[in-house]
N, C-alpha and C positions, 0 to 999 in steps of 0.2 A: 361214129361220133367224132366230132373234130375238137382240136385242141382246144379251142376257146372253150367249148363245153366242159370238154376234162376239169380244165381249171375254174370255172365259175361253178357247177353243180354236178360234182364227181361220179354222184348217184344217180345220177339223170338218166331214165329209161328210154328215151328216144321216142316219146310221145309228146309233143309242142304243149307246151306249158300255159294252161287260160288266165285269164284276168284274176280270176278268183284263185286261185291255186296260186297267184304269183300275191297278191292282198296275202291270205296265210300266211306263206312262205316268209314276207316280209313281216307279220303281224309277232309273227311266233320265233324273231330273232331274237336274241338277247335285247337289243335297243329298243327293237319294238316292245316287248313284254315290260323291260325296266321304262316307257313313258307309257304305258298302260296302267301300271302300279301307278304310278306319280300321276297319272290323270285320275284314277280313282281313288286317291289320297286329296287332290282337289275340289274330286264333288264330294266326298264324305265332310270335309272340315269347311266348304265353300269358300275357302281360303283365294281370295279376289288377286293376290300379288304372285300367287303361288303357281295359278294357273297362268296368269302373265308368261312367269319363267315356262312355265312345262310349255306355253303357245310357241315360246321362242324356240323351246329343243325340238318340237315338233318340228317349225319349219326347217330348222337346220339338220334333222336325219331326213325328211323329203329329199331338201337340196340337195345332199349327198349322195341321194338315192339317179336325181338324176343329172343334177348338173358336173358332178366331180369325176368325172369319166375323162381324163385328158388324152385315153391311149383308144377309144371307142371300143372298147372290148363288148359293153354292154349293150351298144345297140350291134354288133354283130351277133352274141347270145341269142340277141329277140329274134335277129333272121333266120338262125340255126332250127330254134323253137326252145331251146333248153331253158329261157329267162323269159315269162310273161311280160305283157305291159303293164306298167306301177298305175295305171290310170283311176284303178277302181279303187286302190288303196290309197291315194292322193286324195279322190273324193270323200273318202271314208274320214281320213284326216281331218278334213277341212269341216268336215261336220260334226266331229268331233270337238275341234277347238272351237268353233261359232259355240257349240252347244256350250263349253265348258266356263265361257266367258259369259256369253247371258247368263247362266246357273250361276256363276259364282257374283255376280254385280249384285248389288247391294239393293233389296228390296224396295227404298223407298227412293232412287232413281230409276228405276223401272215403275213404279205408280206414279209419276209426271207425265 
């Protein structure tokens, strides 16, 4: 196991990490869980301003996920195998916020 591992996923058994395993992994961070709460606090109340903001903390934990990397550590992880590709969990996202913005828009612009 090489250092970049050590320090990105300490626990890592040394079996390359899938798409899906890395979407959890991500799903089930603190950040992830706390805009999961706040996206299902969107569709409960259809709160239309509400989901705006959580759209925005969406994209801004994505971005962090892949663009805020100035030292490349994390695409070295992906070559190691220790750190899956975010792709599945990107898409997951993004269907997610489509969904939460139609759900919460206001019934009678959606019947136009």
């Amino acid at each position: 196991m090489t250092e970049i591992c050590t320090q990105n996923r300490p626990d890592w058994d040394g079996i390359p990490v899938s798409g899906l395993q890395e979407a959890l992994a991500l799903a089930t961070s603190p950040a992830g869980l706390i805009l999961i709460t706040l996206t299902l606090l969107a569709f409960r109340f259809r709160h239309q301003w509400g989901a705006l903001v959580i759209l925005v903390l969406w994209v801004g934990y994505v971005s962090l996920l892949t663009m805020a990397d100035p030292t490349g550590t994390r695409a070295l992880a992906q070559a190691e195998g220790c750190i899956g590709s975010p792709t599945l969990f990107i898409g997951a996202v993004a269907a997610i916020c489509i969904g939460m913005i139609y759900y919460t828009t206001p019934s009678e612009a959606r019947d136009t």
